[in-house]
N, C-alpha and C positions, 0 to 999 in steps of 0.2 A: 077553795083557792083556784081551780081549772074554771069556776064562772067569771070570777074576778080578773084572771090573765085575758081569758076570751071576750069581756066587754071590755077591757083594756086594750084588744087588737084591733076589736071593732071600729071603738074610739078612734084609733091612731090612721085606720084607712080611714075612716070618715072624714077626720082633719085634713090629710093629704091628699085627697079627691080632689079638692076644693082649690088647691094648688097650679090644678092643670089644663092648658090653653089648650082649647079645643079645635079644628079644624076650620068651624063656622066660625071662630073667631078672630083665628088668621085672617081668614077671608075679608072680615068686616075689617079688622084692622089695615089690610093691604090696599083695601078700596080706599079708606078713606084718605093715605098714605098719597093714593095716586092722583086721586081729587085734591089734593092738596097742593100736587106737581102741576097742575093745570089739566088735567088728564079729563078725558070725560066717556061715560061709558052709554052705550055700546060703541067702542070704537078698537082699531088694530091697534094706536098708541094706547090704548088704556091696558088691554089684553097682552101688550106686550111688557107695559107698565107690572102687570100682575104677574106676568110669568118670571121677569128679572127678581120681584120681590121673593116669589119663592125661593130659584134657583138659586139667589144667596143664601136664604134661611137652610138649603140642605148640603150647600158646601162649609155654612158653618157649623150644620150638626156633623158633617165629616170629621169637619177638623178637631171637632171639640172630642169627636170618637179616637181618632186617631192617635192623638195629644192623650189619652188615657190609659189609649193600649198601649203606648209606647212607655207609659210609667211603669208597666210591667214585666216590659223585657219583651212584649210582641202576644201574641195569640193565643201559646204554648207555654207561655215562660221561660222560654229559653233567653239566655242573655242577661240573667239579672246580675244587676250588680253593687248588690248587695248580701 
C-alpha cells in the first residue's frame, strides 16, 4: 500500500510540475507583448516596456497575496469571523 500511495505522489507532482510558468517564459511572453506594442529591442522603450510588464505581474501577485491573507483574518489569525 506505501508503494502505491508513493507512485501516486509521484504521479501528482509530476502532473503539477507541468502547470508551471517559468521565468524564461515570462520573459518570452513580455517581449513578445512589447513587439507587439511597436516596441523594438535593444532599446529604453522596449526595456521599459519589459519593466512595466513585470511590475504589474508582481503588484498582481500582491494583491492576489493579500486578497487571501485577508480571507483569514491576517497573518496570525486573528480577526476571524467566523
Amino acid at each position: 500500500m506505501t508503494i502505491i500511495r508513493l507512485a501516486a505522489g509521484a504521479m501528482l507532482a509530476l502532473a503539477l510540475s507541468g502547470c508551471v510558468t517559468t521565468e524564461a517564459q515570462y520573459r518570452a511572453i513580455d517581449e513578445e507583448r512589447c513587439r507587439s506594442y511597436g516596441f523594438r529591442a535593444p532599446g529604453e522603450a522596449f526595456s521599459n516596456c519589459l519593466l512595466q510588464l513585470d511590475l504589474d505581474r508582481a503588484a498582481d501577485r500582491r494583491y492576489r497575496f493579500d486578497r487571501f491573507d485577508a480571507s483569514f483574518g491576517g497573518p496570525w489569525g486573528y480577526g476571524r469571523r467566523w
